[in-house]
SERO-4910 file (N, C-alpha, C, O; in steps of 0.05 Angstrom, whole numbers):
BEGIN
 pado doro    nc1    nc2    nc3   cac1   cac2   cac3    cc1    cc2    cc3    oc1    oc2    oc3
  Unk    A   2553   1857   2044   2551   1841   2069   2522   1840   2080   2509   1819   2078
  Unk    A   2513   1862   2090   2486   1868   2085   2459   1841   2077   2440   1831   2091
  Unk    A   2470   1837   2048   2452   1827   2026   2456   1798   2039   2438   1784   2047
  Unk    A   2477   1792   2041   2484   1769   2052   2474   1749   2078   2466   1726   2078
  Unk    A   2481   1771   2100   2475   1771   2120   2441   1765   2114   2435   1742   2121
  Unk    A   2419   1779   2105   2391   1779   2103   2387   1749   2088   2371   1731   2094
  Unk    A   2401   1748   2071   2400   1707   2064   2399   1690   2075   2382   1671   2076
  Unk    A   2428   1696   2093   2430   1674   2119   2403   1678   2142   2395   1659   2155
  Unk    A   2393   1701   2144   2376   1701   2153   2349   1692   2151   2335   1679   2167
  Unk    A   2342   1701   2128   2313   1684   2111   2328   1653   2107   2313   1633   2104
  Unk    A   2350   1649   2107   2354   1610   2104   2348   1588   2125   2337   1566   2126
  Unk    A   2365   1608   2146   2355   1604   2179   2323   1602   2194   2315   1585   2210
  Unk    A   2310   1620   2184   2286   1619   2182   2269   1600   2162   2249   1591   2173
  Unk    A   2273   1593   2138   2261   1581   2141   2266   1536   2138   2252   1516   2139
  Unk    A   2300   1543   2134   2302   1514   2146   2282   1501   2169   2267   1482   2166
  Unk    A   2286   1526   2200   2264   1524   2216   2237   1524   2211   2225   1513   2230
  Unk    A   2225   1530   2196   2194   1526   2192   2191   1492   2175   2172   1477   2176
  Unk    A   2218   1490   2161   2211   1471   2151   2217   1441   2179   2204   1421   2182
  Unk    A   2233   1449   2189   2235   1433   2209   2214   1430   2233   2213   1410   2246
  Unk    A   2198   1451   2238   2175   1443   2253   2153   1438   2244   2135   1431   2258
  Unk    A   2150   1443   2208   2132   1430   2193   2131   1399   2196   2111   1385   2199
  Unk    A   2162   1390   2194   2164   1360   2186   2161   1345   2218   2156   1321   2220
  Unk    A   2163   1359   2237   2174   1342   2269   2146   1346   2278   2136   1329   2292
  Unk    A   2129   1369   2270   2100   1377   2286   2081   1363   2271   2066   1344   2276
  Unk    A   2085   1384   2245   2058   1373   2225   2047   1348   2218   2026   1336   2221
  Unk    A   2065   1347   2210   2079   1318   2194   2076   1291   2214   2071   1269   2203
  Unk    A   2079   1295   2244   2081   1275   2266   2053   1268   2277   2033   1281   2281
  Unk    A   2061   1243   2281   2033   1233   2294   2022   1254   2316   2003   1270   2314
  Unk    A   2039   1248   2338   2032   1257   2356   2047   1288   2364   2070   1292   2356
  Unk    A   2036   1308   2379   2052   1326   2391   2072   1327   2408   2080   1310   2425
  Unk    A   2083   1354   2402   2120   1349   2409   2116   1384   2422   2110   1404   2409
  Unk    A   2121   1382   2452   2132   1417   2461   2160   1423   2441   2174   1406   2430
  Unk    A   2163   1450   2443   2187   1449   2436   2212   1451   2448   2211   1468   2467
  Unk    A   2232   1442   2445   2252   1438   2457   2276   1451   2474   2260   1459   2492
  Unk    A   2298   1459   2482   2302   1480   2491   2326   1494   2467   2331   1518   2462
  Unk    A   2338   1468   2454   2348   1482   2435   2335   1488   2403   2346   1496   2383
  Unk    A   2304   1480   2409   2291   1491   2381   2292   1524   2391   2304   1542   2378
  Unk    A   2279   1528   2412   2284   1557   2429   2302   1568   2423   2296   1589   2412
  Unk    A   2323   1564   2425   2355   1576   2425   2350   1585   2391   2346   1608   2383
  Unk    A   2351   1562   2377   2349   1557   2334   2335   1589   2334   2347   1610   2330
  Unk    A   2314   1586   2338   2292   1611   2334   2319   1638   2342   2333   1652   2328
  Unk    A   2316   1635   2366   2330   1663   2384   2351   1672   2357   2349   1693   2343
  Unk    A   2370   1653   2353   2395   1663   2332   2399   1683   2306   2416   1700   2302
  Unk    A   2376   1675   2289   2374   1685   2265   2348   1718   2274   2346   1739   2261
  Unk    A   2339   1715   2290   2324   1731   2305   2336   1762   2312   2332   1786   2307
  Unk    A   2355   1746   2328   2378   1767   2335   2391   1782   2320   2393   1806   2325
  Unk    A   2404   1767   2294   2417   1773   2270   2403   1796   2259   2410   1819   2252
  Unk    A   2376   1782   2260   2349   1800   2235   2353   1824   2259   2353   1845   2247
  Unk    A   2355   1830   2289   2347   1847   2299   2368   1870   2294   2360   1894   2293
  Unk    A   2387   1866   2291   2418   1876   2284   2420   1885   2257   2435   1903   2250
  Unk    A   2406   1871   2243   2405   1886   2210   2394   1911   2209   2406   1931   2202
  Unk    A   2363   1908   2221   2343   1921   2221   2351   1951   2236   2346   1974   2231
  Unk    A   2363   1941   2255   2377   1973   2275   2397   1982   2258   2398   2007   2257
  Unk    A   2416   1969   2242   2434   1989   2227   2424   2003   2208   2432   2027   2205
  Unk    A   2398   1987   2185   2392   2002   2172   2374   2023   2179   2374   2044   2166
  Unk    A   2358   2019   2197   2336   2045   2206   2355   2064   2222   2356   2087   2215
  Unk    A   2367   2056   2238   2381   2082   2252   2406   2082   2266   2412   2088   2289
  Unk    A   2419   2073   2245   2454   2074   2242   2458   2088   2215   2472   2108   2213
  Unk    A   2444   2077   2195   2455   2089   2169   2448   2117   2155   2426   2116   2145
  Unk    A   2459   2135   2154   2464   2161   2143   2433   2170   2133   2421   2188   2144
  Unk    A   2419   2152   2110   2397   2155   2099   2382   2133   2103   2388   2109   2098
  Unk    A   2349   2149   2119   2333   2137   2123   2312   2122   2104   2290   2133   2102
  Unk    A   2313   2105   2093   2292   2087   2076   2280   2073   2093   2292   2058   2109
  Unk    A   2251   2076   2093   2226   2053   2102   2203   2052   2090   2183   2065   2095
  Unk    A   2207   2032   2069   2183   2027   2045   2171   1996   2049   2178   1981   2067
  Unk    A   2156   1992   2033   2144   1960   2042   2159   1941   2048   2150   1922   2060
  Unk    A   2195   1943   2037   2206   1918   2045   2213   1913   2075   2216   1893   2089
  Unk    A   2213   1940   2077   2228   1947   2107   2205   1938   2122   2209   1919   2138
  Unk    A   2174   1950   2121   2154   1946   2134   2147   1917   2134   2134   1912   2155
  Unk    A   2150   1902   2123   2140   1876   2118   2160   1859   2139   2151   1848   2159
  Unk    A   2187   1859   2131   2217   1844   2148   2205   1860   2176   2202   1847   2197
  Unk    A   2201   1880   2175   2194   1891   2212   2171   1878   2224   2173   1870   2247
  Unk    A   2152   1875   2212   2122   1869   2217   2135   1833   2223   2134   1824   2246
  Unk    A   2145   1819   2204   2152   1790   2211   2172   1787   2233   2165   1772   2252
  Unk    A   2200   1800   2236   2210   1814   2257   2191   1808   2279   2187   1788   2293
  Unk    A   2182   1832   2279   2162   1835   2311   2150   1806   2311   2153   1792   2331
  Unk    A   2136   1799   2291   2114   1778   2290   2133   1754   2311   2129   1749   2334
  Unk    A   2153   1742   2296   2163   1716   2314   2181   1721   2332   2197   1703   2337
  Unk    A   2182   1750   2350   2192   1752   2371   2174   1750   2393   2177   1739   2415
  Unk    A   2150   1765   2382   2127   1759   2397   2113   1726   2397   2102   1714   2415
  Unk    A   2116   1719   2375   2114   1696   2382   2134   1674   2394   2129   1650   2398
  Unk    A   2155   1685   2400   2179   1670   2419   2174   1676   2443   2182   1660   2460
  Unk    A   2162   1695   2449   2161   1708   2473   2128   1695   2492   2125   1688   2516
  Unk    A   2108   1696   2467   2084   1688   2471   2083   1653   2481   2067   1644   2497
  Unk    A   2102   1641   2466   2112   1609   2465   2121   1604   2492   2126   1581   2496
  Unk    A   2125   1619   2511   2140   1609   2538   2117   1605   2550   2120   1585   2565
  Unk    A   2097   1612   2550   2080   1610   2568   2051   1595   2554   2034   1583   2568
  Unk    A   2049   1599   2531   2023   1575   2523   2030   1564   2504   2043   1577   2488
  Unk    A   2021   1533   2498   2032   1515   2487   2025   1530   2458   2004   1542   2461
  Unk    A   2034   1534   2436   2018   1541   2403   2040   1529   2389   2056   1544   2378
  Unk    A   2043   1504   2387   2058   1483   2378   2065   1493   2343   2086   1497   2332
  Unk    A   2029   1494   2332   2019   1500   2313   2032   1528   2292   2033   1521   2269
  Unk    A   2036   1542   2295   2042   1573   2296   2075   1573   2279   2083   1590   2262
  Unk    A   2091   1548   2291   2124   1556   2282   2126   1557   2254   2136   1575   2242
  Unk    A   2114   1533   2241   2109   1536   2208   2107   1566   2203   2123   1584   2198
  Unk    A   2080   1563   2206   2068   1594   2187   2086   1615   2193   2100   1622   2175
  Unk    A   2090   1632   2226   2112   1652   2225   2136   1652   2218   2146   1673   2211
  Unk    A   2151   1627   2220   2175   1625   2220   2181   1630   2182   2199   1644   2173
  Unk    A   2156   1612   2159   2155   1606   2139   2150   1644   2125   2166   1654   2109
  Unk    A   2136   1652   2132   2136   1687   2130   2156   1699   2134   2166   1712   2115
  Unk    A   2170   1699   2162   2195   1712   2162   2206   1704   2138   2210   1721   2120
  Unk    A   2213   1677   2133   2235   1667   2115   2228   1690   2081   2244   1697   2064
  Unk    A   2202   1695   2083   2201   1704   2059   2199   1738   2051   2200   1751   2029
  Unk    A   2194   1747   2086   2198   1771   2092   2220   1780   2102   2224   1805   2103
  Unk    A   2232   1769   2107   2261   1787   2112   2283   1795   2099   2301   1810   2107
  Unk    A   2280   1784   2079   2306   1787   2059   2296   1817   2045   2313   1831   2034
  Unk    A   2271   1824   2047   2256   1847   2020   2271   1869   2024   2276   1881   2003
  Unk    A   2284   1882   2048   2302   1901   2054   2322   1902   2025   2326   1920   2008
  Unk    A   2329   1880   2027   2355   1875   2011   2352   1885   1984   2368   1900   1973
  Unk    A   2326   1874   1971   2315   1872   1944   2302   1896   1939   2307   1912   1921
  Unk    A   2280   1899   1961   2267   1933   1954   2269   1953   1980   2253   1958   1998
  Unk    A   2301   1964   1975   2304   1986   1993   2295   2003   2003   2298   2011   2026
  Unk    A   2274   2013   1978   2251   2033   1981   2271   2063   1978   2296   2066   1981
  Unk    A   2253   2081   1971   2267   2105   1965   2276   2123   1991   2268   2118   2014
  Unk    A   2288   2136   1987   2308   2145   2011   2287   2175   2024   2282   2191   2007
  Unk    A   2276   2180   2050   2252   2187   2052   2262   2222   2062   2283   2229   2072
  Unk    A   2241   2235   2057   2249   2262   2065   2253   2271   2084   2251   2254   2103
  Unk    A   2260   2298   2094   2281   2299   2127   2267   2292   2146   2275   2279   2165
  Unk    A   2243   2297   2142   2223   2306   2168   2215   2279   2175   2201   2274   2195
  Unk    A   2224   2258   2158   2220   2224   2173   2248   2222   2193   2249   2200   2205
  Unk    A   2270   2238   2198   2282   2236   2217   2280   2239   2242   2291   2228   2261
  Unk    A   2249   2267   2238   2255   2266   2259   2236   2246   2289   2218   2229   2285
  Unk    A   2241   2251   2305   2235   2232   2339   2203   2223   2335   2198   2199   2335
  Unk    A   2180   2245   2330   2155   2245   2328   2148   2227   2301   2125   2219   2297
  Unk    A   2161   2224   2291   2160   2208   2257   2165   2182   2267   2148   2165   2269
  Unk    A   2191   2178   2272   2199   2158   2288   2175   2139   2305   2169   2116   2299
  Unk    A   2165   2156   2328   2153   2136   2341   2134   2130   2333   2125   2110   2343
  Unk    A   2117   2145   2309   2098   2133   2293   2098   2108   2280   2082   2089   2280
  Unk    A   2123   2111   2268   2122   2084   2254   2131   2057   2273   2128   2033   2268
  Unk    A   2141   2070   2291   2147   2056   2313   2122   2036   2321   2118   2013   2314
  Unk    A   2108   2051   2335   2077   2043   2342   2059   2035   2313   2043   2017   2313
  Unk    A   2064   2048   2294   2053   2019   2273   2059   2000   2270   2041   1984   2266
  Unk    A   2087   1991   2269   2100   1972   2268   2094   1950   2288   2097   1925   2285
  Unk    A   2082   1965   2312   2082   1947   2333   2045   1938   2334   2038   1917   2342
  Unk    A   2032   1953   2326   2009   1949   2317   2008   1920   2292   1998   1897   2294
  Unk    A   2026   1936   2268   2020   1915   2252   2031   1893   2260   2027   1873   2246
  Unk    A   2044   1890   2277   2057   1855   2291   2038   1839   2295   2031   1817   2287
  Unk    A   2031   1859   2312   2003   1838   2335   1982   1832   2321   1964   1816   2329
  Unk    A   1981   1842   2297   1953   1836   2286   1963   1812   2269   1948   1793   2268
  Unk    A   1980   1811   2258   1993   1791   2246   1997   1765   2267   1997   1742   2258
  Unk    A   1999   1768   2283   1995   1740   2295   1976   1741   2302   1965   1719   2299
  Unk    A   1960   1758   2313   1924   1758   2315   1919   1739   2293   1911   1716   2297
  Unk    A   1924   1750   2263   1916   1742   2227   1919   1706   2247   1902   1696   2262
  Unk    A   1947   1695   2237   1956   1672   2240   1940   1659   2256   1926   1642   2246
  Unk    A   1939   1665   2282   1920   1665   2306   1894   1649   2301   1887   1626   2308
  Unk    A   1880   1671   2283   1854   1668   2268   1851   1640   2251   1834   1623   2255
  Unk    A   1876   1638   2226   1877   1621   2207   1889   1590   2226   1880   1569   2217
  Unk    A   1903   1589   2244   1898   1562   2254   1880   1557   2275   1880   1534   2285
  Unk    A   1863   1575   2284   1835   1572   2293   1817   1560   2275   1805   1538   2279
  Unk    A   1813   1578   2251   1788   1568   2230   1795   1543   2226   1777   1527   2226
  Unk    A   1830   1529   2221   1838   1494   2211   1820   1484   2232   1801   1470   2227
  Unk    A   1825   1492   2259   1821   1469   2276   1791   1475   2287   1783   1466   2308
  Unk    A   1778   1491   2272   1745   1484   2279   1741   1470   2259   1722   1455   2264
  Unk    A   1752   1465   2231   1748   1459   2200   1749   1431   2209   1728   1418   2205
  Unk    A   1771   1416   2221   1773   1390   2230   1757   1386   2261   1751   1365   2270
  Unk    A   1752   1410   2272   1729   1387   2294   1708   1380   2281   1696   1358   2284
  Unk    A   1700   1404   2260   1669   1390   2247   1669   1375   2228   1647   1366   2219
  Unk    A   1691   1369   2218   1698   1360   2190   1719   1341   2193   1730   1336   2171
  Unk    A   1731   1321   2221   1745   1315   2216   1751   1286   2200   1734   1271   2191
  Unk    A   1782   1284   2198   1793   1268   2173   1780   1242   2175   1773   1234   2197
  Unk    A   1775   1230   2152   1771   1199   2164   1790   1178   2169   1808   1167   2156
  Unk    A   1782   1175   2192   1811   1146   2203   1833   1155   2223   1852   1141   2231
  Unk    A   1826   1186   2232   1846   1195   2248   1831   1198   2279   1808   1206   2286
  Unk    A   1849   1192   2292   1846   1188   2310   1863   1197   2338   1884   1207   2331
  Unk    A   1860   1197   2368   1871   1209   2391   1860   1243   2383   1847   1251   2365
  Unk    A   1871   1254   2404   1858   1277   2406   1860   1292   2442   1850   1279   2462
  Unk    A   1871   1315   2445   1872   1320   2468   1863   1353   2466   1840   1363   2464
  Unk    A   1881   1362   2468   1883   1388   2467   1854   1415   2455   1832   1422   2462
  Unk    A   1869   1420   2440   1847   1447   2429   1816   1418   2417   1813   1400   2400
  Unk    A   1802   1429   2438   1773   1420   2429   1741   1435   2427   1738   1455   2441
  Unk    A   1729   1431   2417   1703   1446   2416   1676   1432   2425   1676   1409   2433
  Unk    A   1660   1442   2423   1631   1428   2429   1637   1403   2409   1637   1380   2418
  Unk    A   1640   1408   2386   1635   1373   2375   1654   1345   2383   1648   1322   2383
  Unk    A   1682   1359   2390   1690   1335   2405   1698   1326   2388   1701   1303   2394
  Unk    A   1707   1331   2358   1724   1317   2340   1755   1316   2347   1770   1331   2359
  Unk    A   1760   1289   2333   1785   1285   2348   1814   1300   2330   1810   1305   2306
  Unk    A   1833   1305   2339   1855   1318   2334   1882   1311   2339   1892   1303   2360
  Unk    A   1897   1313   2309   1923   1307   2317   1952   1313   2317   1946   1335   2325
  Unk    A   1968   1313   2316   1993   1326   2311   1994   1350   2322   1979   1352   2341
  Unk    A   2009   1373   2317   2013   1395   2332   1976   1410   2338   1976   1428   2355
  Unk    A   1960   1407   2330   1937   1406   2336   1925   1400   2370   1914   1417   2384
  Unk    A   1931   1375   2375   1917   1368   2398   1937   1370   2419   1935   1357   2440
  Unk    A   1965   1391   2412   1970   1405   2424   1966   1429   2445   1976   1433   2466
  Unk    A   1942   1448   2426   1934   1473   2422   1919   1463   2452   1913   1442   2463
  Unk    A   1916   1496   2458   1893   1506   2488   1864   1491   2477   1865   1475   2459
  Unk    A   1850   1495   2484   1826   1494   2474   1822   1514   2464   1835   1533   2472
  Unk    A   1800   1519   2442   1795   1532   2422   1777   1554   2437   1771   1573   2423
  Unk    A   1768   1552   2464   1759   1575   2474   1783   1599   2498   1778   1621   2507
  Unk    A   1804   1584   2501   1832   1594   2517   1842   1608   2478   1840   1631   2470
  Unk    A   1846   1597   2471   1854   1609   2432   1843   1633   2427   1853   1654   2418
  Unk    A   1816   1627   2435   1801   1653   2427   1805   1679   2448   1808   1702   2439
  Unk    A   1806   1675   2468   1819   1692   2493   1836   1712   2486   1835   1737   2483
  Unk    A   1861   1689   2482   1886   1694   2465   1883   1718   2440   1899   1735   2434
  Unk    A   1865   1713   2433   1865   1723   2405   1856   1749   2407   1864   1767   2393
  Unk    A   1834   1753   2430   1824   1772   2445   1845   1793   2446   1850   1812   2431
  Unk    A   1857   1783   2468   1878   1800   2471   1907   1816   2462   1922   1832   2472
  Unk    A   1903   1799   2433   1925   1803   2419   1905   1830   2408   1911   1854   2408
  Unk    A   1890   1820   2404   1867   1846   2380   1868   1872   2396   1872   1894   2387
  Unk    A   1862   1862   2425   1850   1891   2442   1878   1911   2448   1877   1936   2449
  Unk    A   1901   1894   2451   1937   1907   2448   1933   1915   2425   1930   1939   2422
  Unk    A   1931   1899   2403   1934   1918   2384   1922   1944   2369   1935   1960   2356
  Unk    A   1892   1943   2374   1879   1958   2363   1888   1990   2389   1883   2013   2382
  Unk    A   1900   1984   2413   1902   2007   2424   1926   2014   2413   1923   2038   2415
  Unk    A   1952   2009   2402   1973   2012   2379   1968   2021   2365   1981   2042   2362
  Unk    A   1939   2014   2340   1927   2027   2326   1918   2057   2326   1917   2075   2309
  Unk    A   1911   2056   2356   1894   2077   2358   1908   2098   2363   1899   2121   2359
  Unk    A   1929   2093   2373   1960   2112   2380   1978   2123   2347   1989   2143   2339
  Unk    A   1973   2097   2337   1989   2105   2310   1981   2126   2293   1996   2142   2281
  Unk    A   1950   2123   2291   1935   2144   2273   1934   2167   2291   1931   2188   2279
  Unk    A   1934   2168   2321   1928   2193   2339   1954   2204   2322   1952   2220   2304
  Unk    A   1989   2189   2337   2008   2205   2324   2013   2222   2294   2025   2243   2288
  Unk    A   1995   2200   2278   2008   2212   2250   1991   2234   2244   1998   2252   2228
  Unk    A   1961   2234   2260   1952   2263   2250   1965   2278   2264   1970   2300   2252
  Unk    A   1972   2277   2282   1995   2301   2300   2022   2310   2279   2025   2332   2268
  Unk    A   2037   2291   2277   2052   2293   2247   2041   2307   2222   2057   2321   2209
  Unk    A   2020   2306   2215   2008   2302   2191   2006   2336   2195   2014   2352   2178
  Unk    A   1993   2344   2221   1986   2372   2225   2000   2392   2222   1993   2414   2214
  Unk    A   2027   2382   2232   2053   2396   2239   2071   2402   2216   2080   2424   2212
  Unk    A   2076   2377   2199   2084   2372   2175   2072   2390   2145   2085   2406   2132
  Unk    A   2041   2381   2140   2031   2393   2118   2013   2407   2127   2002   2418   2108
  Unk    A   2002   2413   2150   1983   2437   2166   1958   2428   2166   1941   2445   2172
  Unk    A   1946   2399   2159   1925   2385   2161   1925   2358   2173   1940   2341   2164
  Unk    A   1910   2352   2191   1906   2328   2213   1899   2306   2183   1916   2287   2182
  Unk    A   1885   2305   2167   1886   2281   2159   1883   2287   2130   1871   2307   2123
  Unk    A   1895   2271   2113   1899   2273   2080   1883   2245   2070   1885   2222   2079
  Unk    A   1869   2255   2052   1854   2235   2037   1879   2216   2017   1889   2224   1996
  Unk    A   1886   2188   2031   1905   2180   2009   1893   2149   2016   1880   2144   2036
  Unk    A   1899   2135   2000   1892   2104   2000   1909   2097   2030   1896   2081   2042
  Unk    A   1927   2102   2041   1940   2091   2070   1923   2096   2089   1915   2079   2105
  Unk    A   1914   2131   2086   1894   2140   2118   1872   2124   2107   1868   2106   2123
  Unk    A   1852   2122   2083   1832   2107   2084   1826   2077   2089   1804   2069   2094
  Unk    A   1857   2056   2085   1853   2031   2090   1855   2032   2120   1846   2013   2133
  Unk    A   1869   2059   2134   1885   2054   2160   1853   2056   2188   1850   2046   2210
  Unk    A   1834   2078   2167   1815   2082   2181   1794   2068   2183   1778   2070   2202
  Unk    A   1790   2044   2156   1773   2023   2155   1783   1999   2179   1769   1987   2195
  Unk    A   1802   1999   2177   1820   1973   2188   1808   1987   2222   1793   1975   2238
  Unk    A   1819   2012   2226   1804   2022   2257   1770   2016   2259   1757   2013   2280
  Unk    A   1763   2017   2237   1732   2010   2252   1715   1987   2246   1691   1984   2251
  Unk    A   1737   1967   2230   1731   1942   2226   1740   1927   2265   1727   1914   2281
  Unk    A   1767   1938   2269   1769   1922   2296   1755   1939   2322   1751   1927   2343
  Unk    A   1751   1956   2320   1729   1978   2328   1695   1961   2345   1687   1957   2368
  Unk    A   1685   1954   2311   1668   1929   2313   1673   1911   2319   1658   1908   2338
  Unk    A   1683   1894   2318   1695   1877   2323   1696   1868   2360   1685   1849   2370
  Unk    A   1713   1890   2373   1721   1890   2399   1686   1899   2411   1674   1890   2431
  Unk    A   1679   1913   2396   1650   1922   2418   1629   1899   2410   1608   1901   2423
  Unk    A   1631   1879   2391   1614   1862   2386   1614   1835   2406   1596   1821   2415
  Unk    A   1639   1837   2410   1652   1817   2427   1638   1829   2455   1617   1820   2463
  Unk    A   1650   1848   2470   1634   1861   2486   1605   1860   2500   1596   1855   2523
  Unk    A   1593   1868   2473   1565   1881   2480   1545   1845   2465   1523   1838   2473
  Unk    A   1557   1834   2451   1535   1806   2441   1552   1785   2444   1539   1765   2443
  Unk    A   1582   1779   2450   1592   1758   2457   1602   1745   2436   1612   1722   2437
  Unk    A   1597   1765   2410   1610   1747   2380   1640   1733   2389   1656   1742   2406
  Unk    A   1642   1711   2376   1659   1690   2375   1664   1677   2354   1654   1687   2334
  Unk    A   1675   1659   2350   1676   1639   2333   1677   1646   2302   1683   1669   2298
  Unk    A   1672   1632   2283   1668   1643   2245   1665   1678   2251   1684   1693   2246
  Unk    A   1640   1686   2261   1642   1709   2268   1662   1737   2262   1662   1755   2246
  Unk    A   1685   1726   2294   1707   1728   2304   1727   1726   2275   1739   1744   2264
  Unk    A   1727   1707   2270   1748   1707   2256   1757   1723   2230   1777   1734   2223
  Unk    A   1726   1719   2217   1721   1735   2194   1726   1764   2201   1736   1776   2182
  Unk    A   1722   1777   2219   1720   1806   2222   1758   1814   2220   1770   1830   2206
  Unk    A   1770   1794   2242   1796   1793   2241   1813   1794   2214   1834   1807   2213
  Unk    A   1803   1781   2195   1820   1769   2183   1820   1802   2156   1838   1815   2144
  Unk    A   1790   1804   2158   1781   1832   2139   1796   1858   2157   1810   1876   2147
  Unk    A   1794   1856   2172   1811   1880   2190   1838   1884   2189   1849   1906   2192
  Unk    A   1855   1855   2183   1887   1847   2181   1889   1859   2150   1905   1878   2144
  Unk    A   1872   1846   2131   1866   1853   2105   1872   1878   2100   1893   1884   2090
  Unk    A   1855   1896   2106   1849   1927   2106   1877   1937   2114   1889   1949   2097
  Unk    A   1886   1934   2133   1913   1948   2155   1937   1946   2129   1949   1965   2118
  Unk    A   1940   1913   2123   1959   1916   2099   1962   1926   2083   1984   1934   2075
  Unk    A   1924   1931   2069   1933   1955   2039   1942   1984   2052   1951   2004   2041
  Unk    A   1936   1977   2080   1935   2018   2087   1968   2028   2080   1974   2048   2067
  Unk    A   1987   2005   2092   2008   2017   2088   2023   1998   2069   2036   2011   2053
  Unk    A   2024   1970   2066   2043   1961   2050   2038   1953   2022   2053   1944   2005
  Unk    A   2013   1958   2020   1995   1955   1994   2007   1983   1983   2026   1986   1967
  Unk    A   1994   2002   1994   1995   2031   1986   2029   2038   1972   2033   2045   1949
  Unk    A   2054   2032   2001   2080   2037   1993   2088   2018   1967   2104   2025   1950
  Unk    A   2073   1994   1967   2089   1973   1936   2086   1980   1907   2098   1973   1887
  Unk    A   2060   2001   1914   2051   2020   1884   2059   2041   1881   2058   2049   1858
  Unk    A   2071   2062   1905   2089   2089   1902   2112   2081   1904   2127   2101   1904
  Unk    A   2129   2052   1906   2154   2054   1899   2158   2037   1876   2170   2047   1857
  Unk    A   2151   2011   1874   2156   1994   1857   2141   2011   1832   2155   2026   1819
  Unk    A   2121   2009   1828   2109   2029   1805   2107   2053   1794   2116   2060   1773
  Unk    A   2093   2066   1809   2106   2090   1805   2127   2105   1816   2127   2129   1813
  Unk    A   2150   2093   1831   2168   2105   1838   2171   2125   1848   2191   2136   1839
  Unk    A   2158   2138   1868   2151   2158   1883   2165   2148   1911   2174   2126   1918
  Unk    A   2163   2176   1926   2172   2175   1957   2153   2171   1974   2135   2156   1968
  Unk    A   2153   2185   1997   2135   2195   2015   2116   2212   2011   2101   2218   2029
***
């Protein structure tokens, strides 16, 4: 049932991406969304939220390997972006997350991941991954964030020939924009946005690695272990590190901005879901 249930779920999801591909993308002009596209989203959301609670902490044995991490991370990702959607227009955005979920949520099903040792039971383990999880969300729509920022500077300076109207997200050049595009804030309200998804998250970050060396200490009697996870986990901290104090202290923005983001999202992934897809799928190892 289970297996099932996660189908209907990734189907639900991404019928929807394909449907705001074809009504947004695809359309001349921009479209808010509706109250029962709202509702569409909420349903399979819910479902995925109900899976995800039986198997993390209803079922007897605890497994959380990359499939789990990935369906969680997309999870969080388009709740926060349901949640983020009430209040600023990001017309743009339902494709890409909704199209991820569809391809991340089912992986539970497929790669269970190995069944993890006691001491991931317990509360302090827990809220670690807890607070990564919630870290790696935000940065993931930060990522997204980033990648339909770079489209729509790519078309103010570059835009199509023969297209025309234009409202919404604009820049110094004033190129025109269309479809779920000239929807968007302006590309300096985006960047704000994006701000603050980074600065939430990187303090998540900063909690996640505080917890696990606390774990780490308690567990194997050393605050930090040289393994490919703590080294991507600690690059990824001082890529957005830089990042936030550049912003800060010189006002970086723009290509800049984005690039640092996107290498920082980069890094965070190998730390943990890179790392778990080669100790389970390959070499078949645990924790």
């Amino acid at each position: 049932m289970p297996i099932l249930l996660y189908g209907i779920v990734a189907l639900a999801y991404a019928v929807l991406a394909l449907h705001f591909w074809r009504t947004r993308w695809k359309a001349a002009a921009a479209q808010e969304a509706a109250l029962w596209e709202r509702i569409a989203i909420l349903a399979p959301l819910l479902v995925h939220s109900w899976l995800l609670y039986q198997d993390l902490f209803v079922a007897a044995e605890f497994r959380f390997g990359f499939g789990y991490a990935l369906s969680c991370m997309l999870w969080l990702g388009v709740l926060i972006y349901w949640l983020e959607s009430q209040f600023v227009k990001i017309e743009g955005l339902q494709p890409l997350v909704l199209g991820l979920a569809a391809l991340c949520a089912p992986l539970p099903a497929i790669f269970p991941g190995l069944v993890s040792p006691p001491y991931a039971h317990a509360l302090p383990f827990r809220l670690h991954t807890v607070l990564a999880m919630l870290a790696y969300s935000l940065f993931t729509i930060a990522a997204l964030h980033a990648m339909l920022m770079t489209l729509v500077e790519r078309r103010l300076h570059h835009p199509v020939a023969g297209s025309a109207g234009g409202g919404g997200a604009h820049g110094a050049s004033g190129g025109p924009l269309t479809g779920p595009l000239a929807a968007l804030p302006p590309l300096l309200t985006l960047e704000s946005l994006l701000f603050r998804l980074i600065g939430l998250g990187f303090i998540l970050l900063t909690l996640t690695l505080g917890t696990g060396m606390v774990n780490s200490e308690e567990i194997f009697g050393r605050a930090l272990s040289f393994s490919h996870k703590t080294v991507f986990a600690v690059i990824s901290w001082f890529i957005f590190a830089a990042l936030l104090a550049g912003r800060y202290f010189y006002g970086w923005r723009g290509r800049t901005a984005l690039r640092w983001t996107l290498a920082g999202f980069a890094a965070l992934l190998l730390a943990y879901v890179g790392s778990r897809f080669v100790l389970e799928v390959i070499l078949r190892r645990g924790l």
